[in-house]
N, C-alpha and C positions, 0 to 999 in steps of 0.2 A: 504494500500500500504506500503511494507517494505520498512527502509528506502537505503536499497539496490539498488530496483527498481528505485528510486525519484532520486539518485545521478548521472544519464544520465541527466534528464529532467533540473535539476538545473544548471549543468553545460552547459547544451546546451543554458537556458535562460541569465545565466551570459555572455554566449559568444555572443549572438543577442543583447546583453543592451552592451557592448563595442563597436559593431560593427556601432551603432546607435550614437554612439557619433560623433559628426563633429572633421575632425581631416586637419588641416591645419595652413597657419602662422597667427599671432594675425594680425587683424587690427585695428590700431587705432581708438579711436571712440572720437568725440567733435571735435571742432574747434583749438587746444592748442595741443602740443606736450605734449607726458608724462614727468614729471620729478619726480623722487624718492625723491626729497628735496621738502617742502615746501614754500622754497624761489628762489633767484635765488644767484646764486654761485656767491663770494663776487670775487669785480675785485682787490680792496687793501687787499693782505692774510695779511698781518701785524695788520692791524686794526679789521680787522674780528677774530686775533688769539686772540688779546689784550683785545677785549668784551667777546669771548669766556672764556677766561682766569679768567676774574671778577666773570662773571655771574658762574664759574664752582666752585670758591673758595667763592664765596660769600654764594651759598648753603651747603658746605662742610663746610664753619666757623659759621655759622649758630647756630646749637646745641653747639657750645663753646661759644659761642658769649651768650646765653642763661644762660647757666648754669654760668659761671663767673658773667653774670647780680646776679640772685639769690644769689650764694654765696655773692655778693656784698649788697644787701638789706639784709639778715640774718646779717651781721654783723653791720648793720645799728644800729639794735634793743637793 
């Protein structure tokens, strides 16, 4: 079969595998609403910016915090 002939047939099965798809609105599933966040949304934003703040500088001083150690023991020696 060329492949001339076969691009009806393919096209025809790509359109019956679309058609077979269920298409309406999502529903829910579990007992729990969805949330996109892992936790639940802080009610004090001050307190929540002020941990985020730590915890974001604290990773970022990290590799300086390291290497200052090091240069700090090489000149121990």
């Amino acid at each position: 079969m060329s492949l001339l002939a076969r691009a009806p047939l393919m096209r025809q099965s790509q359109q019956a595998l679309m058609r077979s798809r269920p298409v309406g609105p999502v529903v829910p599933r579990g007992a729990h609403a969805y949330h996109h966040l892992p936790f639940a949304w802080p009610t004090n934003k001050a307190v929540w910016g002020a941990k985020l703040s730590v915890f974001l500088l604290t990773g970022f001083a990290t590799p300086f915090i390291a290497a200052w150690y090091q240069l700090w023991v090489l000149t121990l020696d």
